[in-house]
C-alpha positions in Angstrom: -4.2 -6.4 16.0 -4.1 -4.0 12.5 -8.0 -3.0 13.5 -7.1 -1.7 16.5 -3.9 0.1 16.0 -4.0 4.2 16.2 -4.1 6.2 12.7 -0.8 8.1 12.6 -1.2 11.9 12.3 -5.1 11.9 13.1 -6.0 15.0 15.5 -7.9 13.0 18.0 -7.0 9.6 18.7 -8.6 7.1 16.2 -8.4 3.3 16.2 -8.6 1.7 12.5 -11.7 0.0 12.8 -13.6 3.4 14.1 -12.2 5.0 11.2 -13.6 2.3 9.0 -16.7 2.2 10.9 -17.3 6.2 9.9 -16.0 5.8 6.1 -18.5 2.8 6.4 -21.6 5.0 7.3 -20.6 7.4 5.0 -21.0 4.6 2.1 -24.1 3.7 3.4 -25.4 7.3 3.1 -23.5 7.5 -0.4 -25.4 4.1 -1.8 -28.5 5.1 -0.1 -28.4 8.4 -2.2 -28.3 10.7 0.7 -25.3 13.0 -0.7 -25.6 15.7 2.0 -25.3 12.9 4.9 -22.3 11.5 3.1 -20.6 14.7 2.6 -21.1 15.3 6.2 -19.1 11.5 7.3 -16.7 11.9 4.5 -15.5 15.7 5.3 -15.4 14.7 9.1 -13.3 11.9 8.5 -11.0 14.2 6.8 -10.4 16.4 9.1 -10.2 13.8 11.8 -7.6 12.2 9.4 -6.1 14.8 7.5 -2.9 12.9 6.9 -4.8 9.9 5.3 -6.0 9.4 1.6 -9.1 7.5 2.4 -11.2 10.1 2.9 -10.5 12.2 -0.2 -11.1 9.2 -1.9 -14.4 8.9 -0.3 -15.3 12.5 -0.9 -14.4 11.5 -4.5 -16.3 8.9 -5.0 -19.3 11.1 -3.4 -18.5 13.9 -6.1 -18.1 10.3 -8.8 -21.6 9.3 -8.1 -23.4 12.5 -8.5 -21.7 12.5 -11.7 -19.3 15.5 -11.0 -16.0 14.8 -12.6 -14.1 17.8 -12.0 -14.7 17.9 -8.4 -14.2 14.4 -7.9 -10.6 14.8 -10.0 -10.0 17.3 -7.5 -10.7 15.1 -4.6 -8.4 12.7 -5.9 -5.6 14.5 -6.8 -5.6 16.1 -3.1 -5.6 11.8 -2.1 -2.6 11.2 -4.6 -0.5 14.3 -3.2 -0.8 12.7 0.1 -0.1 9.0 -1.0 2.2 9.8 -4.0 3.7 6.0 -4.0 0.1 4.4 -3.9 -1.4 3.4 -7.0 -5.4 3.8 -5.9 -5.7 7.8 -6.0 -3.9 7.6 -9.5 -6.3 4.8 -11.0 -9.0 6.8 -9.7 -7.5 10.0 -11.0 -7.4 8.3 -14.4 -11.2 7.2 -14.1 -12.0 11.1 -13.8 -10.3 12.0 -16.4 -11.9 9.2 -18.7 -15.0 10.1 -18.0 -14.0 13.9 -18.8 -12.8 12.5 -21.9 -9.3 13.3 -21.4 -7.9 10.1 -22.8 -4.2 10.4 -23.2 -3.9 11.9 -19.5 -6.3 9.4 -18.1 -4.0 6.4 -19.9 -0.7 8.3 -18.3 -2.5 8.0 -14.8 -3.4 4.5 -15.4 -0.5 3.1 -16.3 1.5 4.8 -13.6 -1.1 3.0 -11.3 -0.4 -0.4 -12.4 3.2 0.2 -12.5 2.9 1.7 -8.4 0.8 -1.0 -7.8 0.1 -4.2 -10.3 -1.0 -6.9 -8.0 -3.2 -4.2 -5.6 -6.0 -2.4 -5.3 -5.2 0.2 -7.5 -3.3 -2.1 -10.2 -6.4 -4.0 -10.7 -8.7 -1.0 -10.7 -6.6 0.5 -13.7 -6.1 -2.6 -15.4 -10.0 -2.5 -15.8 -10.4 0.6 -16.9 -8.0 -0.1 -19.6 -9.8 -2.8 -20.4 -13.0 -1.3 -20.4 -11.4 1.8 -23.0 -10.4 -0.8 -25.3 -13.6 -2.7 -25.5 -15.3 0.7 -26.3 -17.0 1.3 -23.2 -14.5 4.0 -22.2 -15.2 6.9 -22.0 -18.9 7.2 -22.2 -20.6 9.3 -25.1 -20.7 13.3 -24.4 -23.9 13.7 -23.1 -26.0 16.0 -26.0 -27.0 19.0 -24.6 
């Protein structure tokens, strides 16, 4: 049974569906706007799993939501180095940089997404986004300062 099975390279022995349980609380905390609590789950589950991309992700999306780009790129980029042939990390690579307004990179990452990963997760995700740039919802308006 997949829920069951060990996650390779974790440092304490971890069963898929406790690891999805913890990402789970941390989303909970995340949609519930309780940043700090989500940090917390998000930065434990990487350490736990430090082999894994799904907690950088996580931590990304955390840094997403509070509407830190940079620091959510970074997150992502550190998911990416350690699932180079996995298209989610670079579609969500490509979302930072859209909404950094780096277009031309974001595009790159997007396209190298769907070509990793056309029918998946992260296919579909940049296939979106793409869609969203050329309707002219992407990337939002500089905020005025």
């Amino acid at each position: 049974m997949a829920e069951t099975s060990e996650i390779s390279g974790s440092l304490v022995p971890l069963a898929r569906r406790e690891a999805m349980i913890l990402l789970e609380a941390g989303y909970l905390w995340l949609d519930m706007g309780q940043f700090d609590k989500a940090r917390e789950v998000f930065a434990g589950a990487a350490v736990l799993m430090p082999r894994s991309e799904v907690p950088q992700l996580a931590l990304g999306s955390l840094e997403f939501a509070q509407g830190r780009h940079d620091k959510a790129l970074q997150a992502y980029r550190a998911a990416q180095r350690l699932a180079p042939n996995s298209g989610l990390p670079r579609a969500h690579v490509g979302e930072a940089l859209l909404f950094m307004g780096k277009v031309p990179e974001a595009l790159k990452e997007l396209k190298a997404a769907m070509d990793l990963d056309a029918d998946g997760d992260g296919g579909r995700l940049a296939r979106a986004l793409i869609d969203a740039k050329e309707a002219g919802a992407l990337p939002p308006p500089a905020a005025k300062k």
